[in-house]
DRENPA-3360 file (N, C-alpha, C; in nm, 2 decimals, always signed):
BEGIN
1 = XXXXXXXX = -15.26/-9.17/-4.44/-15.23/-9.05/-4.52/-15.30/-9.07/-4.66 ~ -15.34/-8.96/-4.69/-15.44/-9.00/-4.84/-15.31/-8.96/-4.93 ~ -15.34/-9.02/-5.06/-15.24/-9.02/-5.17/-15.29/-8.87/-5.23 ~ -15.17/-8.80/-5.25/-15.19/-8.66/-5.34/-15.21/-8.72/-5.48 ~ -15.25/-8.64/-5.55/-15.27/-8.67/-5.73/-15.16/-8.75/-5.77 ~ -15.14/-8.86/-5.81/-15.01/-8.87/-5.85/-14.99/-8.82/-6.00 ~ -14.97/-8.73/-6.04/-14.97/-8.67/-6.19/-14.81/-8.66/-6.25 ~ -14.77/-8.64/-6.36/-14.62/-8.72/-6.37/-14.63/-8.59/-6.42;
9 = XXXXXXXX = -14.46/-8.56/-6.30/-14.40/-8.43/-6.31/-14.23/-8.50/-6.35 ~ -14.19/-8.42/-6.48/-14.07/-8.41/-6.51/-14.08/-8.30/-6.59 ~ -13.86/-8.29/-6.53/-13.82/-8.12/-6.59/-13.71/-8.12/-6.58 ~ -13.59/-8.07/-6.59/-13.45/-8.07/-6.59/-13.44/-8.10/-6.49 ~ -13.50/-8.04/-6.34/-13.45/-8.09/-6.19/-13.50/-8.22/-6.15 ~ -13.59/-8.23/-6.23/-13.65/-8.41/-6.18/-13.54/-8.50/-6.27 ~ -13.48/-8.46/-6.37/-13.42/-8.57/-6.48/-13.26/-8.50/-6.43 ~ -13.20/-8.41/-6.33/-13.08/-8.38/-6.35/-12.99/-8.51/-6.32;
17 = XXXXXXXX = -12.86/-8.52/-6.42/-12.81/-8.58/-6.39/-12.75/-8.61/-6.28 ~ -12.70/-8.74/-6.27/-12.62/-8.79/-6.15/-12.46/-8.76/-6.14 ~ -12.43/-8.69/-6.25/-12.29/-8.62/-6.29/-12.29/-8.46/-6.20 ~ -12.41/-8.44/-6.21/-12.44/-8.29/-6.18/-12.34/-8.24/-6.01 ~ -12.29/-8.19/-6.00/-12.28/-8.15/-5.85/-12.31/-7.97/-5.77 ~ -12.30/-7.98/-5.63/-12.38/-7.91/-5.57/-12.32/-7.74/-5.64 ~ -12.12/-7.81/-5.63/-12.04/-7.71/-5.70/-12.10/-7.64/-5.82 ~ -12.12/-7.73/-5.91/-12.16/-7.71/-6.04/-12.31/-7.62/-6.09;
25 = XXXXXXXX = -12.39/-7.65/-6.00/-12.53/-7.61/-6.06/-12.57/-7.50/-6.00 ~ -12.66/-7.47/-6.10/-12.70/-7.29/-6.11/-12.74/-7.31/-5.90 ~ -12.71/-7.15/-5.88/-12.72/-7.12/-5.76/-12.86/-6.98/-5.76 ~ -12.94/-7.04/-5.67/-13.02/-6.91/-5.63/-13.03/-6.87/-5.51 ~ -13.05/-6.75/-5.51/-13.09/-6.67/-5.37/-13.22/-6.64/-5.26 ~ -13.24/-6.73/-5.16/-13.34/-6.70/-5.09/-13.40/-6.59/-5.07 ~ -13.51/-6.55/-5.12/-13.56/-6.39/-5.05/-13.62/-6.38/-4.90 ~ -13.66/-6.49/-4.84/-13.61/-6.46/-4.72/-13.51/-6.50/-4.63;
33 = XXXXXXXX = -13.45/-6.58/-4.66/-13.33/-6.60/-4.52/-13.21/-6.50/-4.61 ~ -13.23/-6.49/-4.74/-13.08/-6.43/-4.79/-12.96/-6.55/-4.86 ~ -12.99/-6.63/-4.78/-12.89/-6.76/-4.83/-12.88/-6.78/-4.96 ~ -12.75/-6.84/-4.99/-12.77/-6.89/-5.17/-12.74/-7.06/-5.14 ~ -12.84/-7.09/-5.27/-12.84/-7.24/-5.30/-12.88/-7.33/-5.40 ~ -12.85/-7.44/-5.43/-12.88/-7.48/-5.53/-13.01/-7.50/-5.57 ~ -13.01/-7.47/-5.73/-13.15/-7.41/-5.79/-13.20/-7.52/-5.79 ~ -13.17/-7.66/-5.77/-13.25/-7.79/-5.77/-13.27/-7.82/-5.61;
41 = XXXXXXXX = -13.25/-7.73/-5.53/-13.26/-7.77/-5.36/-13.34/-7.66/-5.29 ~ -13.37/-7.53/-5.39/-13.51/-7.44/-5.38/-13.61/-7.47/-5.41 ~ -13.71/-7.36/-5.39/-13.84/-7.38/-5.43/-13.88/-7.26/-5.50 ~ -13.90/-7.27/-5.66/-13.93/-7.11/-5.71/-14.10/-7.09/-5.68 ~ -14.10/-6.97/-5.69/-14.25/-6.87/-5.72/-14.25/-6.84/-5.84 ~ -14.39/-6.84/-5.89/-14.42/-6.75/-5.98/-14.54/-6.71/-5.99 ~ -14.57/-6.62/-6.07/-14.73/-6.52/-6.04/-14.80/-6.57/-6.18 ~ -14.88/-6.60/-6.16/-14.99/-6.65/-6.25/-15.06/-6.51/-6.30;
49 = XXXXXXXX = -15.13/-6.49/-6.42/-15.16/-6.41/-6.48/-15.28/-6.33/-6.40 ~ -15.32/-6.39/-6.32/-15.43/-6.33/-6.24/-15.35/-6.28/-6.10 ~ -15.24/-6.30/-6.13/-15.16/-6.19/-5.97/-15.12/-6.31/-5.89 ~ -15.17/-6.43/-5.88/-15.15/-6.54/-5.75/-15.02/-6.59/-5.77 ~ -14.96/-6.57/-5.67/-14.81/-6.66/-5.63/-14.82/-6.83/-5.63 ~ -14.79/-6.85/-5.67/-14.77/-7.01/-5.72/-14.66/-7.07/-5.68 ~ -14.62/-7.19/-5.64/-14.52/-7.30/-5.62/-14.48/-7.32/-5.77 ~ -14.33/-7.29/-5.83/-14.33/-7.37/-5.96/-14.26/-7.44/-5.94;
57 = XXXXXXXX = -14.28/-7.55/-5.89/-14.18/-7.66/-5.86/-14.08/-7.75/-5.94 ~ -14.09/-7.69/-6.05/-14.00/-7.73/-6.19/-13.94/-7.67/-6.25 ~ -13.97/-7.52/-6.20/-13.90/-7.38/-6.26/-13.91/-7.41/-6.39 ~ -14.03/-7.40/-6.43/-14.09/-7.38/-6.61/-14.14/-7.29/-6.61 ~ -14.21/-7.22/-6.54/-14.32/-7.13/-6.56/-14.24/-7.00/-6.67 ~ -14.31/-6.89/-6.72/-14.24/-6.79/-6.77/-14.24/-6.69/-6.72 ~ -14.12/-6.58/-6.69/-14.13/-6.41/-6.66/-14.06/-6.49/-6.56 ~ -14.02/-6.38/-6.45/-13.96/-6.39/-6.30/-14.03/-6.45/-6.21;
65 = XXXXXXXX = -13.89/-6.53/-6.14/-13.92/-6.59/-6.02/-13.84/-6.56/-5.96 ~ -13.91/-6.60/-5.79/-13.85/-6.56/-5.67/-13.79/-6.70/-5.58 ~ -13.69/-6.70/-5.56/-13.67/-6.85/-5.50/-13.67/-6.85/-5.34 ~ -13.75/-6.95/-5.22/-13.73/-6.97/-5.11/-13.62/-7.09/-5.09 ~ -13.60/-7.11/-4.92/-13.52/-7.21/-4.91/-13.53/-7.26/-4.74 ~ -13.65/-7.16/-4.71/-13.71/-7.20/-4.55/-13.79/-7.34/-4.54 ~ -13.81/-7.36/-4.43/-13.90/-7.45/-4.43/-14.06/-7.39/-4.44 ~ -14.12/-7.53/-4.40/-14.25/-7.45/-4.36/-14.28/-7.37/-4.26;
73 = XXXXXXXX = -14.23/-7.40/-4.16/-14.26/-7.33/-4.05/-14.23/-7.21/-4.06 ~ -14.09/-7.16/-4.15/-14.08/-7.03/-4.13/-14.12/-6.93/-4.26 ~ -14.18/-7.05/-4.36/-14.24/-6.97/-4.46/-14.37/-6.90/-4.35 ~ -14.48/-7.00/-4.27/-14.62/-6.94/-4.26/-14.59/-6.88/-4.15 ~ -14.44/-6.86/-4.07/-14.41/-6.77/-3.98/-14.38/-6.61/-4.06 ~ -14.33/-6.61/-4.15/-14.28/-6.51/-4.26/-14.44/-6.46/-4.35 ~ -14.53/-6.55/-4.34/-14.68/-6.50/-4.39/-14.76/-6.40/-4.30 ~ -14.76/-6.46/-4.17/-14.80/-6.39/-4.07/-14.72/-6.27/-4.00;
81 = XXXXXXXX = -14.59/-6.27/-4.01/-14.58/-6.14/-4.06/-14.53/-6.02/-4.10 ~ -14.55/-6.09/-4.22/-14.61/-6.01/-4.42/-14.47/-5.97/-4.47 ~ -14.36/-6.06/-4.37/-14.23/-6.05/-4.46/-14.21/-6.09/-4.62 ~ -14.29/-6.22/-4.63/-14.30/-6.26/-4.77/-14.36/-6.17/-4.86 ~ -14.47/-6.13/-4.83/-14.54/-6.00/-4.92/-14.41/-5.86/-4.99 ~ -14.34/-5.86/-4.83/-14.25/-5.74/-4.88/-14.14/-5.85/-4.96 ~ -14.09/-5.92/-4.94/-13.97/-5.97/-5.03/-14.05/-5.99/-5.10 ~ -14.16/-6.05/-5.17/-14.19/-6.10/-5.31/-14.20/-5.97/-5.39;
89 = XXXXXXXX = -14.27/-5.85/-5.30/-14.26/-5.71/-5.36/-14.15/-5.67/-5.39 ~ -14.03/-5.70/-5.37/-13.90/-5.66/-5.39/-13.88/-5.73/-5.49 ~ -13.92/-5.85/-5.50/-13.85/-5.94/-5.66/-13.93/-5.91/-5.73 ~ -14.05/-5.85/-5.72/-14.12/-5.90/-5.86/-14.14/-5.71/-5.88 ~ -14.09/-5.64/-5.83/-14.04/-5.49/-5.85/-14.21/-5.39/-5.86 ~ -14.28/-5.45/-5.74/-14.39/-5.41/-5.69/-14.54/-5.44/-5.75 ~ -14.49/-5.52/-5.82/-14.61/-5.58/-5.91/-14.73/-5.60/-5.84 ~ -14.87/-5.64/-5.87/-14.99/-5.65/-5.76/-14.99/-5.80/-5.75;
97 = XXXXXXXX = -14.99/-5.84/-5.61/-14.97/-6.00/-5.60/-15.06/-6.04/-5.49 ~ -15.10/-6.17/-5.53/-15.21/-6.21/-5.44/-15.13/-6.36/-5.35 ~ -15.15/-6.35/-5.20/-15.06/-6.46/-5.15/-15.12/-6.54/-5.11 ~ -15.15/-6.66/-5.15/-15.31/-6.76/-5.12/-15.19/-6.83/-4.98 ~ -15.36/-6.83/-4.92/-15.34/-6.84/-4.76/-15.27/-7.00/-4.75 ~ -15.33/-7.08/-4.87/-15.24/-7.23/-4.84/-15.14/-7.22/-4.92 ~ -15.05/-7.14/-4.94/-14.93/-7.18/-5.03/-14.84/-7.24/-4.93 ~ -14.81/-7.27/-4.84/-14.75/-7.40/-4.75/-14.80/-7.55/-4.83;
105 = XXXXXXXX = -14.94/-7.57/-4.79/-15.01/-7.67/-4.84/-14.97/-7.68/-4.97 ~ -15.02/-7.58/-5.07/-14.95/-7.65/-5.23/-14.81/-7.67/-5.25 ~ -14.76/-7.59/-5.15/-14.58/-7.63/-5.18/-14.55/-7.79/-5.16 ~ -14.64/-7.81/-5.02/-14.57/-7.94/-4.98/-14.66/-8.10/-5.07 ~ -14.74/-8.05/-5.08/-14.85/-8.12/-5.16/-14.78/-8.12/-5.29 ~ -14.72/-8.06/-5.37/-14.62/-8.03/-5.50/-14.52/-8.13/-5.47 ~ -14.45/-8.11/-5.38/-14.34/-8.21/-5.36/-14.34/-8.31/-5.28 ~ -14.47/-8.35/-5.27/-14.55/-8.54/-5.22/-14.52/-8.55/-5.40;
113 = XXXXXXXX = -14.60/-8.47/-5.42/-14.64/-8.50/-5.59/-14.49/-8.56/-5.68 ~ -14.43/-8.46/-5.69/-14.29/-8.48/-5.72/-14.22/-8.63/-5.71 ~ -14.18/-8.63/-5.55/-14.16/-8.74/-5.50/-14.21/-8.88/-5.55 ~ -14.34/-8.88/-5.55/-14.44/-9.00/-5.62/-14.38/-9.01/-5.81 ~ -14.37/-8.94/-5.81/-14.34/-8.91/-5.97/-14.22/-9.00/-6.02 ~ -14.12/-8.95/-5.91/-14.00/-8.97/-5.87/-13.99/-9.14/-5.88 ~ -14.06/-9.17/-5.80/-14.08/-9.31/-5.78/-14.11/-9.39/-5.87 ~ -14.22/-9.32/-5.92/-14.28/-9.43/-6.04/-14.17/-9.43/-6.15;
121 = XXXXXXXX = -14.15/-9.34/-6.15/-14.02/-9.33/-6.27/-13.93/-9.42/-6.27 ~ -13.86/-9.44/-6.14/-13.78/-9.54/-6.13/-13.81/-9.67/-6.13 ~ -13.93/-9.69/-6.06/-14.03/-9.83/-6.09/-13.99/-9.87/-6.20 ~ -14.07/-9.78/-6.33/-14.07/-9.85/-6.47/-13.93/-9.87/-6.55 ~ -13.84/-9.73/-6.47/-13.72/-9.80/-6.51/-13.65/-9.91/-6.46 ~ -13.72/-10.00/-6.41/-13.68/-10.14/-6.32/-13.53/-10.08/-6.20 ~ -13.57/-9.95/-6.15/-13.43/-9.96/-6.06/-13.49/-9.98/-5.91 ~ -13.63/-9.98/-5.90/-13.65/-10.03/-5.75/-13.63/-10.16/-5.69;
129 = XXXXXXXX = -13.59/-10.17/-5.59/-13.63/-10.33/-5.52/-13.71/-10.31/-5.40 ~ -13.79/-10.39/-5.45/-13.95/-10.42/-5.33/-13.95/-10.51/-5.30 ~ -13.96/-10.54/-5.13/-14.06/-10.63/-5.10/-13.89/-10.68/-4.99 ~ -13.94/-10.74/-4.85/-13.79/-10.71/-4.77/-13.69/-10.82/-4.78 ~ -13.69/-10.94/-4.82/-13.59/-11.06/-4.84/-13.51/-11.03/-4.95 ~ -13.57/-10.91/-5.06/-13.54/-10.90/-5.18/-13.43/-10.80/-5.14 ~ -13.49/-10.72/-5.10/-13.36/-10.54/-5.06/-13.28/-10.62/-4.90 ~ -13.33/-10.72/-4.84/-13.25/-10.77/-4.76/-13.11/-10.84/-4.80;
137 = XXXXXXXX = -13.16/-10.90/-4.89/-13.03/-10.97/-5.00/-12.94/-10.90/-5.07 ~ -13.00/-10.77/-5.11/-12.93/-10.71/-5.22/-12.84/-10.62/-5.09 ~ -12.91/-10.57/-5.01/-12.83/-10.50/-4.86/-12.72/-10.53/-4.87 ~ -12.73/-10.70/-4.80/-12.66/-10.74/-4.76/-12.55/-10.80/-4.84 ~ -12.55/-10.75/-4.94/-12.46/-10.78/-5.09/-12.37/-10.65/-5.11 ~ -12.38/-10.55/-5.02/-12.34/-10.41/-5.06/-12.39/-10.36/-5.20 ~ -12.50/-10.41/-5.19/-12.60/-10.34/-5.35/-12.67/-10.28/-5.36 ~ -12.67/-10.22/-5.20/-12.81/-10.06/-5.17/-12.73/-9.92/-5.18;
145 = XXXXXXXX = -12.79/-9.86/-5.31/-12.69/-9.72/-5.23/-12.82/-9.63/-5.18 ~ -12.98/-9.68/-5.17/-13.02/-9.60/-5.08/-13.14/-9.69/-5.08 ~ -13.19/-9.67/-4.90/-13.26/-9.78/-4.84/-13.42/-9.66/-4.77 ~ -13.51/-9.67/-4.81/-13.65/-9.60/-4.73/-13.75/-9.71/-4.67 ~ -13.83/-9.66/-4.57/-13.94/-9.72/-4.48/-14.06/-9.60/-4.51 ~ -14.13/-9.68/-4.53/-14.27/-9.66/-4.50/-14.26/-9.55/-4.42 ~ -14.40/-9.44/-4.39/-14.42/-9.36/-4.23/-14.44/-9.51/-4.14 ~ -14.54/-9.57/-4.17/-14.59/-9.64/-4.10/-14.53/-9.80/-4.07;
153 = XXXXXXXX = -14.42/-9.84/-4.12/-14.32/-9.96/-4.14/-14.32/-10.00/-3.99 ~ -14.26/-10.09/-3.94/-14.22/-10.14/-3.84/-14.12/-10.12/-3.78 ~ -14.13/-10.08/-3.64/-13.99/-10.08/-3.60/-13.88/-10.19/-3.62 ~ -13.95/-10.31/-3.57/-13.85/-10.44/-3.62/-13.82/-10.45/-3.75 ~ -13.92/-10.46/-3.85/-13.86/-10.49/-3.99/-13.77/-10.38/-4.04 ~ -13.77/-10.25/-4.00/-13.69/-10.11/-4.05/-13.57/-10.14/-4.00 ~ -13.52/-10.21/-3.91/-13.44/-10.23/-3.80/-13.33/-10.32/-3.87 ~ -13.44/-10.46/-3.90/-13.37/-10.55/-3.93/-13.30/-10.49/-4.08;
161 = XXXXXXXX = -13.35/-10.43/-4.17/-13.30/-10.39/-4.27/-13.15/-10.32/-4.29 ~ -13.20/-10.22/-4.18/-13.06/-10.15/-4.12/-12.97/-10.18/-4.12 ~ -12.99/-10.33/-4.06/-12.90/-10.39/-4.00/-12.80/-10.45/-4.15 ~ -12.89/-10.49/-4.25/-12.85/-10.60/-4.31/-12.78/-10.50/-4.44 ~ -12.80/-10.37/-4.39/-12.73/-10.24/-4.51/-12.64/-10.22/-4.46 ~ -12.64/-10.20/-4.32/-12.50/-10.17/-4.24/-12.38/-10.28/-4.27 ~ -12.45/-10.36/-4.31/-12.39/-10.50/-4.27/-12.27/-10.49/-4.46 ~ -12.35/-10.48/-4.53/-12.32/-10.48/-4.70/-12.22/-10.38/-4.72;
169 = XXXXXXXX = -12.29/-10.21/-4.62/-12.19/-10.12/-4.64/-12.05/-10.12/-4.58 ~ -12.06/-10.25/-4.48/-11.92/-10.27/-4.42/-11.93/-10.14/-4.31 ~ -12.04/-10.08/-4.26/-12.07/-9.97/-4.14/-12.14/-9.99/-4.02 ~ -12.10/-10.13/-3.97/-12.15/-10.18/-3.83/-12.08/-10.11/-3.75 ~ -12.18/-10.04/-3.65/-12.15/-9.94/-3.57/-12.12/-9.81/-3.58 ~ -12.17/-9.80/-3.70/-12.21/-9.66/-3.78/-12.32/-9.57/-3.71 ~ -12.43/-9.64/-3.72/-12.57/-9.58/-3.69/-12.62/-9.56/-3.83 ~ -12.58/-9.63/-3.94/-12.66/-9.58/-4.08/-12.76/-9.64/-4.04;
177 = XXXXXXXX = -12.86/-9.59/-4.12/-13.04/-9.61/-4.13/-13.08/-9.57/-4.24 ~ -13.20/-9.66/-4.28/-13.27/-9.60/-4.42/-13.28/-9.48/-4.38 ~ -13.37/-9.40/-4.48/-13.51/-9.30/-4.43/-13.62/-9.32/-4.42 ~ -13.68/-9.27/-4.33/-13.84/-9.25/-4.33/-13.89/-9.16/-4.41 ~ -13.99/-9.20/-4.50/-14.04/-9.18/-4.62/-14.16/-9.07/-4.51 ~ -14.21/-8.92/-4.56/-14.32/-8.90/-4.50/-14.44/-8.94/-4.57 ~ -14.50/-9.05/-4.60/-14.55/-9.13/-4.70/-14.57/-9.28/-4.61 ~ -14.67/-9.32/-4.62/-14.73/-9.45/-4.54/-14.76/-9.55/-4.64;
185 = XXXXXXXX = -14.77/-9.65/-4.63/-14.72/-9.77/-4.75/-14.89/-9.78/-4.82 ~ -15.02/-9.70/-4.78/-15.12/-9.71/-4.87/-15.07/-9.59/-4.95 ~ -14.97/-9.48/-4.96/-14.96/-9.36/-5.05/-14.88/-9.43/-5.13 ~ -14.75/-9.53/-5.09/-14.68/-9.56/-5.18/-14.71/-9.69/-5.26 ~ -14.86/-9.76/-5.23/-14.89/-9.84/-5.29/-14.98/-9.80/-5.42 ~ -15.03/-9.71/-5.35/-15.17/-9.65/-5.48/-15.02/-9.59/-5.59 ~ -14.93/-9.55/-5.52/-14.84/-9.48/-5.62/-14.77/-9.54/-5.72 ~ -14.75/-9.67/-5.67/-14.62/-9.75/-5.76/-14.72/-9.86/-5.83;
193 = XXXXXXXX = -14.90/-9.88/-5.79/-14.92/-9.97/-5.81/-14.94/-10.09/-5.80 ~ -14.85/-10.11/-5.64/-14.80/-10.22/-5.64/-14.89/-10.25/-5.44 ~ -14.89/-10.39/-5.43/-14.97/-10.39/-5.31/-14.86/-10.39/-5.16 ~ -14.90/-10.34/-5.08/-14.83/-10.33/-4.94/-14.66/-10.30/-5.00 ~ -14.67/-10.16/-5.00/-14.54/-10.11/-5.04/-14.49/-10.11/-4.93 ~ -14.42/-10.13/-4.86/-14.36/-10.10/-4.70/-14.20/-10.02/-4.71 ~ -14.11/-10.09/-4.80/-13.97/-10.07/-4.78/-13.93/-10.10/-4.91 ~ -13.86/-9.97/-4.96/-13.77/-9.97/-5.11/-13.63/-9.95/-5.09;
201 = XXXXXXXX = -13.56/-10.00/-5.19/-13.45/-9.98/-5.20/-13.40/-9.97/-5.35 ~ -13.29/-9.90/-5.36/-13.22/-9.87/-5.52/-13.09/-9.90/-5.54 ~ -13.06/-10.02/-5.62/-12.93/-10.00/-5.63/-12.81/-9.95/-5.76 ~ -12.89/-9.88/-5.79/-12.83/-9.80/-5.90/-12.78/-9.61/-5.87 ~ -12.69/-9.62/-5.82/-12.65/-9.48/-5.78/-12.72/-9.37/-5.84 ~ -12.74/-9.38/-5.98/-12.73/-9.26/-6.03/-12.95/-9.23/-6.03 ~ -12.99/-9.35/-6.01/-13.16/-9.40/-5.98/-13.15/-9.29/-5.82 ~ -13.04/-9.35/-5.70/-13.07/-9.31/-5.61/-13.06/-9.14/-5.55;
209 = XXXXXXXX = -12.98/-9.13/-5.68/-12.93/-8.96/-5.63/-13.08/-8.93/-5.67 ~ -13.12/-8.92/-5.75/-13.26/-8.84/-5.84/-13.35/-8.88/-5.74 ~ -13.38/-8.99/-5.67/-13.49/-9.00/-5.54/-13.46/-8.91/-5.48 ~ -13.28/-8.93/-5.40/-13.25/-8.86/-5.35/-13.31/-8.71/-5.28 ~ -13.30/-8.66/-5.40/-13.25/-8.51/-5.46/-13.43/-8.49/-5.42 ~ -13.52/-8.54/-5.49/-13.66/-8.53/-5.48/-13.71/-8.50/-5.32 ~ -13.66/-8.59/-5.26/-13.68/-8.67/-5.12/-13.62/-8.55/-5.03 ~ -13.49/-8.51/-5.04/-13.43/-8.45/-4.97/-13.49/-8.27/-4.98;
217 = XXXXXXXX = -13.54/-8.22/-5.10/-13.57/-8.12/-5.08/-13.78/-8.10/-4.98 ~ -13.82/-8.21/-5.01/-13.97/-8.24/-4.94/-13.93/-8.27/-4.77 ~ -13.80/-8.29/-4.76/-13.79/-8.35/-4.59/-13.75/-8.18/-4.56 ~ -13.67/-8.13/-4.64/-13.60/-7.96/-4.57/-13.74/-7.90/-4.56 ~ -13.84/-7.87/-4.68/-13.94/-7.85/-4.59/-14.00/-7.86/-4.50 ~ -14.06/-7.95/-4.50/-14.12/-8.02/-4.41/-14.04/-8.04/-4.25 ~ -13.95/-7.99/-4.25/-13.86/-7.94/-4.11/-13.82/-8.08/-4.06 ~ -13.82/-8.20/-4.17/-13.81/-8.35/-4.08/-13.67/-8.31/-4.06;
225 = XXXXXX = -13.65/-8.43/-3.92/-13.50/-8.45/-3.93/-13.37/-8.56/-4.06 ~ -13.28/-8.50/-4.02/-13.25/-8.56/-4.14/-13.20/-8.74/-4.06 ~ -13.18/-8.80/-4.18/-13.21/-8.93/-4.11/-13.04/-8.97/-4.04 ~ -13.05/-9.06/-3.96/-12.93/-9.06/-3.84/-12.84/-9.15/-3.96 ~ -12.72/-9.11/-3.95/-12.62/-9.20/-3.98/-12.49/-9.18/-3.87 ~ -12.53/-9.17/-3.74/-12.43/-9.16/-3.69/-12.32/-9.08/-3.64;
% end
């Protein structure tokens, strides 16, 4: 997988606190499914001065936005057809809007971007652990509160990991499991810097919610499954 830009994105959703809860934080409304949900677990629009709808993936942009909460599939199912045109015409109260044919692609490309951002962030703030005897130890210490694999990791070594989290969390026989990162260990190596990234781990809760939070809105798109815990 080639590495997206890695360009360093922060904003109130990338830095929200670990205090923050789902109860507590602003709520928006999907314009197409209708659902409401948290403003840090959507994805806003906004219209660029020349009319084009845009991904603002940090909700900075200025004037109105429109917030989704589909995946992809049923965003470029809702493109083809031209639901999105009519709901965006409804939020933005008929305005002339242009809907570029890859706005799938910059959404999800925004939140590789994100994610990486994500990452390094915590790198420099020394809350990652890299490299597997290292997150194997700390596992098995009950010192992971969140464990990722590579796309491309091993089944044995992801395995053994599992095992040695399950083991710390005191959840043998759980079925807990890292995640699978959709990210292959040359995206997360160009990203962090660092050589043969394969398998991270965080043991700082409030480090892991903010991956989290990053991680978990790029997998809802992206229609992955959510990871098995059993």
């Amino acid at each position: 997988m080639r590495t997206p830009p890695n360009e360093r994105l922060t904003s109130d959703i990338a830095e929200a606190p670990a205090t923050r809860t789902a109860k507590s934080a602003p709520e928006r409304r999907c314009i197409l499914s209708g659902e409401h949900g948290s403003r840090s677990a959507l994805i806003r629009l906004a219209v660029s001065p020349d009319g084009d709808v845009l991904p603002d993936l940090l909700a900075r942009a200025p004037g109105r936005g429109a917030w989704i909460g589909v995946t992809r599939a049923e965003l470029v199912q809702a493109m083809e057809k031209g639901r999105l045109r009519g709901a965006l015409a409804r939020a933005f109260k008929g305005a002339p809007l242009s809907v570029p044919d890859d706005l799938p692609d910059r959404i999800e490309s925004g939140l590789i971007r994100l994610l990486l951002d994500r990452l390094g962030l915590e790198m420099r703030g020394g809350h990652l652990i890299l490299g597997s005897d290292r997150i194997a130890e700390h596992a098995r210490g009950g010192a992971v509160e969140l464990l990722l694999h590579a796309a491309d990791a091993s089944e044995d070594g992801a395995r053994k990991l599992d095992q040695a989290w399950r083991v710390g969390q005191d959840a043998e026989g759980s079925g807990l499991t890292g995640t699978r990162l959709p990210l292959d260990r040359e995206a997360l190596s160009v990203a962090l810097g660092r050589a043969n990234v394969v398998h991270l781990a965080l043991a700082d809760a409030a480090a892991a919610e903010r991956v989290d939070l990053a991680l978990q809105r790029l997998l809802h798109f992206s229609g992955a499954p959510a990871p098995g815990t059993g």
